[in-house]
Backbone as JSON, one array per atom type, in Angstrom:
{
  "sequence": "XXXXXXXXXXXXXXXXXXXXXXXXXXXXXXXXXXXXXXXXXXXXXXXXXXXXXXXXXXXXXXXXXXXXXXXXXXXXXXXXXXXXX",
  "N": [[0.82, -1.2, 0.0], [1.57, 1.19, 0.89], [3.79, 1.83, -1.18], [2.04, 2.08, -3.18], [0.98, 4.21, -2.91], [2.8, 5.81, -2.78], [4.98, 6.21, -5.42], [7.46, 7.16, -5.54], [10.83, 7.94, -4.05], [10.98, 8.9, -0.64], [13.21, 10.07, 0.36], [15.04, 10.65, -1.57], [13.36, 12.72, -3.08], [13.47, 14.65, -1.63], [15.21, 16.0, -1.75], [15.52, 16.96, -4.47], [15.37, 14.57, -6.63], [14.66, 12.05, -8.46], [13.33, 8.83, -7.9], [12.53, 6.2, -7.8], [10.78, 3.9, -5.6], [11.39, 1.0, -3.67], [11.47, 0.17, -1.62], [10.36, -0.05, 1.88], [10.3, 1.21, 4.74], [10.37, 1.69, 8.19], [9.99, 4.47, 9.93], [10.08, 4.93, 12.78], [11.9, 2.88, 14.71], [11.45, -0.45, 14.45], [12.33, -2.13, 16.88], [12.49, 0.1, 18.58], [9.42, 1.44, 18.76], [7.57, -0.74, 18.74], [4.76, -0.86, 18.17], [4.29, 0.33, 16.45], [4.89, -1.04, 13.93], [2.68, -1.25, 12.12], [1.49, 0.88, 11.36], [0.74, 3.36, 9.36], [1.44, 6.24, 9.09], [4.27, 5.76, 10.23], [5.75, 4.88, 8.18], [7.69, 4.59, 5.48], [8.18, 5.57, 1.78], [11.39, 4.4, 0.13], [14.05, 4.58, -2.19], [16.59, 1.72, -3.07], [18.94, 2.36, -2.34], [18.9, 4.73, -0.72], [17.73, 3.29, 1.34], [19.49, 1.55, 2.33], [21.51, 3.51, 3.26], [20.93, 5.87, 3.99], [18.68, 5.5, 5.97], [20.27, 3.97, 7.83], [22.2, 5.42, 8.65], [20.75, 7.2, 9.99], [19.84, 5.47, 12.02], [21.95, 4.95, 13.65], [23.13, 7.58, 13.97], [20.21, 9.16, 14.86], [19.09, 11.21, 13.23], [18.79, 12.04, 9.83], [20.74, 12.67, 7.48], [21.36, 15.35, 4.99], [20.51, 18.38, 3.57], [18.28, 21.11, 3.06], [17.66, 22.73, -0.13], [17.66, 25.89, 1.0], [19.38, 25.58, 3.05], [18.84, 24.9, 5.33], [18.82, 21.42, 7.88], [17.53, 18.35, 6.28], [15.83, 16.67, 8.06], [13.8, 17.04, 10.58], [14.99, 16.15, 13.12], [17.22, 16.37, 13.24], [20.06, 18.15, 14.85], [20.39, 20.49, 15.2], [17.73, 21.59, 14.93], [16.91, 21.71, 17.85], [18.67, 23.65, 19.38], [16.34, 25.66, 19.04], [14.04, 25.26, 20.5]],
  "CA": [[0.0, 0.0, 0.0], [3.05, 2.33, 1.23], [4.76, 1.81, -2.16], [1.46, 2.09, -4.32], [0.56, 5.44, -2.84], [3.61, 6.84, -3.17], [5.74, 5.87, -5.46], [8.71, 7.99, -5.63], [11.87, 7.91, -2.81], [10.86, 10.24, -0.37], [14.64, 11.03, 0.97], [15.38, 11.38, -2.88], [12.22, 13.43, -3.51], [13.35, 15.9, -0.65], [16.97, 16.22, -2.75], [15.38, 17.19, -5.9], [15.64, 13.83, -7.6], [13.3, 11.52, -8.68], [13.94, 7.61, -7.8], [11.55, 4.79, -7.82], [11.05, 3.5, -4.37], [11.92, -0.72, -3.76], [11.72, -0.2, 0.13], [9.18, 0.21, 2.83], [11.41, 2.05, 5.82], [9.81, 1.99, 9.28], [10.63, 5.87, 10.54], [10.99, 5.12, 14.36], [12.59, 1.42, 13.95], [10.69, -1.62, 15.32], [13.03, -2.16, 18.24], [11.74, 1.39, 19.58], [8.43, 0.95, 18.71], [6.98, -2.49, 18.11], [3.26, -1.12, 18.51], [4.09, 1.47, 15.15], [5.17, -1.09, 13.21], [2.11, -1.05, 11.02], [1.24, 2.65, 11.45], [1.17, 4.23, 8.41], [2.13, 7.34, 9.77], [5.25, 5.57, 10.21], [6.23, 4.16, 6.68], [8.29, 5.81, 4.44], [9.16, 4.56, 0.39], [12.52, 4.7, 0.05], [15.01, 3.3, -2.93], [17.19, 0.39, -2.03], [19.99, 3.42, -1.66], [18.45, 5.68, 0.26], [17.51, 2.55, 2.77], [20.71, 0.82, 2.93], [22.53, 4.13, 3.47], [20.57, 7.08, 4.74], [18.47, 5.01, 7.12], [21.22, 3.2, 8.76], [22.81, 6.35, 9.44], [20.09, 8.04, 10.72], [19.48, 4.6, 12.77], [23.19, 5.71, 14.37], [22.8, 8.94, 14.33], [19.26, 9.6, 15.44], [18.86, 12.0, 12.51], [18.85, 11.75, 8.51], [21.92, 13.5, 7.0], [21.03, 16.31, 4.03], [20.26, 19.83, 3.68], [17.44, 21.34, 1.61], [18.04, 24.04, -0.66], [17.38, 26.41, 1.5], [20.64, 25.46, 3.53], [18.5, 23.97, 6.38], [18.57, 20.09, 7.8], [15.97, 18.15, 6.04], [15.51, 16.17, 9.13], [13.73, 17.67, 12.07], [15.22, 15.64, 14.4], [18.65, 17.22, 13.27], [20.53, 19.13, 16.44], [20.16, 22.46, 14.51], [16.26, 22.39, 15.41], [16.91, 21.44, 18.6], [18.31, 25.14, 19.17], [15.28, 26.66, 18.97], [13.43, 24.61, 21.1]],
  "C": [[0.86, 1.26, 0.0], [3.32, 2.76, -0.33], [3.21, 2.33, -3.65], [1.25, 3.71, -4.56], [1.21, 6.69, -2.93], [4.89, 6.05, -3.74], [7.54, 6.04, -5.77], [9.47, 7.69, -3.67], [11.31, 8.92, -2.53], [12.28, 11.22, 0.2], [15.05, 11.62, -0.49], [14.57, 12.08, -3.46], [12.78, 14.99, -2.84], [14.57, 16.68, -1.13], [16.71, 16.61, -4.03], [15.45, 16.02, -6.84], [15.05, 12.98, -7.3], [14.01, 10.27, -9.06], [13.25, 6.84, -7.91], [11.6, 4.04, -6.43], [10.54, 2.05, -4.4], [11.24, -0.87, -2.35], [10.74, 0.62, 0.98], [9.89, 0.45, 4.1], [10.3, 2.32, 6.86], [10.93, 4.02, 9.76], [10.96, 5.87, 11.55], [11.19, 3.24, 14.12], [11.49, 0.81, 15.05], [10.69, -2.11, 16.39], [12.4, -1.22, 19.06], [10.31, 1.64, 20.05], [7.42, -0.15, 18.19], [5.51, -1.7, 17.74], [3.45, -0.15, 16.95], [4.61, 0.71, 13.83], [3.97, -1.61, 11.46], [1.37, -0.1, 10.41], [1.37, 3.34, 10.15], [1.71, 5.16, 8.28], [3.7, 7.08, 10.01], [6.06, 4.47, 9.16], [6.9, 4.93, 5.49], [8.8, 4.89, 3.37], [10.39, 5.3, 0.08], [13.36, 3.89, -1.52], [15.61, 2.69, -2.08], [18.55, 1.28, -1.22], [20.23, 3.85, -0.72], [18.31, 4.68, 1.67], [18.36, 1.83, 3.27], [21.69, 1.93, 3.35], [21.93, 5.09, 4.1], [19.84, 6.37, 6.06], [19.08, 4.28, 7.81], [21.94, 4.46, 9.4], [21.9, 6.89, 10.0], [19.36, 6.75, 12.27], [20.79, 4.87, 14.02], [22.97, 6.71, 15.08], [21.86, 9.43, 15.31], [19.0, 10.93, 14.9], [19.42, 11.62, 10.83], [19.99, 13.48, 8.28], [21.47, 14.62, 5.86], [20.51, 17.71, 4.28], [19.46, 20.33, 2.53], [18.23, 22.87, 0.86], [18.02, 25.37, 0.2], [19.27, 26.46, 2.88], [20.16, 25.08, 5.2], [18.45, 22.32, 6.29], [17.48, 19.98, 7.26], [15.26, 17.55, 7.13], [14.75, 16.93, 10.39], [13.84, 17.57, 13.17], [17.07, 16.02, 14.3], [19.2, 18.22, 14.41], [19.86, 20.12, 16.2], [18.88, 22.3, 14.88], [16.23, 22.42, 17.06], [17.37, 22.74, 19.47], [17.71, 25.78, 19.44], [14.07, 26.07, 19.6], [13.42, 25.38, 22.8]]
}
C-alpha cells in the first residue's frame, strides 16, 4: 500500500531527484516501537539506496543526513532544530 501510494523515494524526492522507491522504511525502527510497526504514519518509500545508506545512518545517528536548498537540515530531528526549542 506504502509503495502504491507513493511511489517515488521520499529522501530522494526531498533532494530534488526523482527515484523509484523498492523499500518500505519503518521511521521510528521496530526495536523502539513495536506497537508502530504497522502505522502508516510511520512508513516511508525509500530506494534500495536511500535505505541501505541514509536510514542506517540516521538509525546511528538519530537524525537523517542532508540539507534542503534552503541550507536547512531536512531532518527535524537534526541538532540544529533542537536550538530553537
Amino acid at each position: 500500500m506504502v509503495l502504491a501510494d507513493e511511489p517515488l523515494c521520499r529522501l530522494c524526492d526531498q533532494q530534488g531527484r526523482v527515484t523509484a522507491a523498492t523499500v518500505v522504511d519503518h521511521i521510528i525502527r521496530i526495536k523502539v516501537r513495536p506497537d508502530l510497526r504497522l502505522d502508516m504514519s510511520n512508513l516511508q518509500p525509500l530506494c534500495k539506496s536511500c535505505h541501505d545508506s541514509a536510514a542506517q545512518s540516521r538509525d546511528r545517528r538519530g537524525f537523517l543526513k542532508g540539507f534542503g536548498s534552503d541550507g536547512k537540515p531536512l531532518d527535524p530531528n537534526h541538532p540544529f532544530y533542537r536550538s530553537f526549542v
